[in-house]
Residue, then its C-alpha position, 0 to 999 in steps of 0.5 A: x230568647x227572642x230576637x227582633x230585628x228591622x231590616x236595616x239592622x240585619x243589612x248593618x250587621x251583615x256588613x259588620x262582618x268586613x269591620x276589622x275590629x268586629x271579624x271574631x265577635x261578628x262570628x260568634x254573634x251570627x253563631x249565636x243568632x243562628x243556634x241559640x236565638x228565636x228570631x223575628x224578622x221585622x219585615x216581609x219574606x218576600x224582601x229576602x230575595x234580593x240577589x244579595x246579602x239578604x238571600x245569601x243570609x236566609x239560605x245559610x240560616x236553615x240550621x238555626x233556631x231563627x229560621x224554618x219554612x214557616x213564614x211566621x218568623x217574618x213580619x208581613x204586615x205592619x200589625x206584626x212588626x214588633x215593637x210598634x211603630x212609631x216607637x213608644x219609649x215604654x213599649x214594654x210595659x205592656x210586652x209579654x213575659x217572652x217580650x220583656x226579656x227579648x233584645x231589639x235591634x230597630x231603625x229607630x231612635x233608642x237612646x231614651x228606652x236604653x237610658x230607661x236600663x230596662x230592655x236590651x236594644x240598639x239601633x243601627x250599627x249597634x247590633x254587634x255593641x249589643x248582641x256582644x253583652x249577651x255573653x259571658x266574658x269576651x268568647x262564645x260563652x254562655x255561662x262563668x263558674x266564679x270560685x268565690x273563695x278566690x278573690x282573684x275570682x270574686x272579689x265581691x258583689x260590685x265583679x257582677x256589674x264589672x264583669x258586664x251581668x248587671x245589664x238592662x231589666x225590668x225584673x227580678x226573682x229571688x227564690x232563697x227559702x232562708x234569705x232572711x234568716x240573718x241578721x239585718x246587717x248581713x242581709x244589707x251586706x248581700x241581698x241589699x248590695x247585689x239589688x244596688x247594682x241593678x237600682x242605681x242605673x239612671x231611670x231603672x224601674x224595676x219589679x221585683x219578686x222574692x219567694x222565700x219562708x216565713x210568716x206574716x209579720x209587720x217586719x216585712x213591712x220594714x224589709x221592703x222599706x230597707x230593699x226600696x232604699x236600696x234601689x231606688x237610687x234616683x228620683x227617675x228610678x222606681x221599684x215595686x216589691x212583693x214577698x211570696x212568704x212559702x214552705x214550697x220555696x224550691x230548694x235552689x237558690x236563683x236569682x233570675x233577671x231578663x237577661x242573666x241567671x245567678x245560681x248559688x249553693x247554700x245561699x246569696x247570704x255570702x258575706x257578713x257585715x265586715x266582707x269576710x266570706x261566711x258561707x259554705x259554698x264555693x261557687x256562684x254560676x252565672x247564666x246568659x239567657x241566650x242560651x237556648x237551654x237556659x232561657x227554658x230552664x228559668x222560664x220553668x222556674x219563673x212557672x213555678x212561682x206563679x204555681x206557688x202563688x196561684x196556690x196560695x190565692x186558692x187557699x185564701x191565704x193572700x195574705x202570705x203574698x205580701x207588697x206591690x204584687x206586680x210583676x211582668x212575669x207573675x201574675x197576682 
């Protein structure tokens, strides 16, 4: 995952360190910056070198994923600063699949693009509010194991958004090959609830993608009205929806977003209609895509359905690709 960063956002974060209320997150957030984040500074090299705190960051950061002696990592003309300046409230609807799911530390005003819950971005003295979300709980955690058979542990689907998963997107990948082999009211109990969470943010516009088995049906018509009314909570929020109907749906269960992976044994399809657990399984594992490791892992993933589709457009067969067909990350 990608980090960008202004020069006044490095220079806040820095003095957070002296802030009592931040002295631990502050150095889990630079632990992460440093092993786990790829790095873009939004300013020139030459800039480093002032005799100070700037220096004293960039010779310590030799270890870390965010610096090397290359110089690409810095901003040297104002055509490589990213975001553009001046700031555009939808910059991101044209940002790349890395992009979409880097975070944004800017000396800009941001309030209308973090009202939009579409990417991760702070201003000035938010960088540790900000970076701090990417874990997942309180410590240096990338990953939570729920035991969904424990309802001290997962008392349903509303514990991702308490927990802080739900967090800014764009969008969403489901590969389940037996997601739609319930009934309409388990279906609305499970993949229509966990859908709710990330559509009923103010102004959410969200791309979602759902690789499964099947085939061509007019009843695919009538999930993805069931699904829009799901998430579209408001009238400032939108969805586009597109079914990838496939006997190649991969085996595991993944649910990807821009910044958090759910992985799931046997199926989301947890609960039936009245909240009494139905499945097999035992454990949901959510994944922060800070980390390193994971961020590859689903970028592989996401690969895989664009192969998936490619093949079924090379076979004539776009009609098992079904609905809006956009997507940040798929290209139809």
């Amino acid at each position: 995952m990608r980090l960008y960063i202004d020069k006044a956002n490095l220079i806040s974060f820095l003095d957070s360190r002296r802030d009592v209320e931040y002295i631990d997150i502050y150095a889990d957030c630079e632990r992460m910056i440093r092993r786990q984040l790829a790095v873009q500074y939004n300013f020139p090299k030459d800039q480093c070198n002032d005799g100070g705190k700037l220096q004293a960051w960039f010779l310590n950061a030799t270890n870390g994923c965010g610096y090397n002696e290359s110089s690409d990592i810095f901003a040297n003309t104002e055509d490589s600063i990213y975001p553009p300046r001046p700031l555009k409230g939808t910059f991101y609807n044209q940002a790349s699949q890395e992009q979409i799911s880097s975070v944004y530390l800017v000396n800009e005003q941001v309030n209308a693009i973090k009202q939009s819950h579409t990417v991760l971005i702070g201003g000035v003295g938010e960088e540790i509010t900000i970076l701090k979300r990417l874990f997942c709980g309180t410590d240096y955690d990338y990953h939570v194991c729920y035991d969904i058979r424990n309802l001290d542990c997962f008392s349903g689907w509303q514990k991702l958004d308490d927990d802080g998963h739900v967090l800014p997107c764009t969008d969403i990948i489901i590969t389940d090959r037996y997601l739609f082999k319930e009934s309409d009211d388990i279906i609305q109990a499970n993949l229509n609830t966990i859908l709710r969470l990330f559509g009923q943010k103010k102004g959410a516009k969200i791309n979602l993608v759902v690789v499964t088995k099947g085939e061509v049906d007019i009843v695919w018509q009538k999930r993805r009205q069931e699904l829009s009314r799901a998430m579209k909570y408001n009238k400032y929020s939108s969805v586009n929806i597109t079914f990838v109907l496939s006997h190649e749906c991969p085996h595991d269960r993944l649910i990807i977003t821009n910044y958090r992976m759910f992985r799931s044994g046997d199926s989301f399809n947890y609960y039936d209609s009245k909240g009494n657990l139905k499945t097999k399984g035992d454990a949901l594992d959510v994944d922060s895509m800070a980390k390193s490791s994971s961020y590859r892992y689903a970028v592989q993933r996401i690969n895989n359905v664009q192969a998936i589709v490619d093949k079924l457009k090379s076979l004539n067969r776009n009609d098992l690709i079904i609905g809006d067909k956009i997507s940040s990350w798929i290209k139809f």
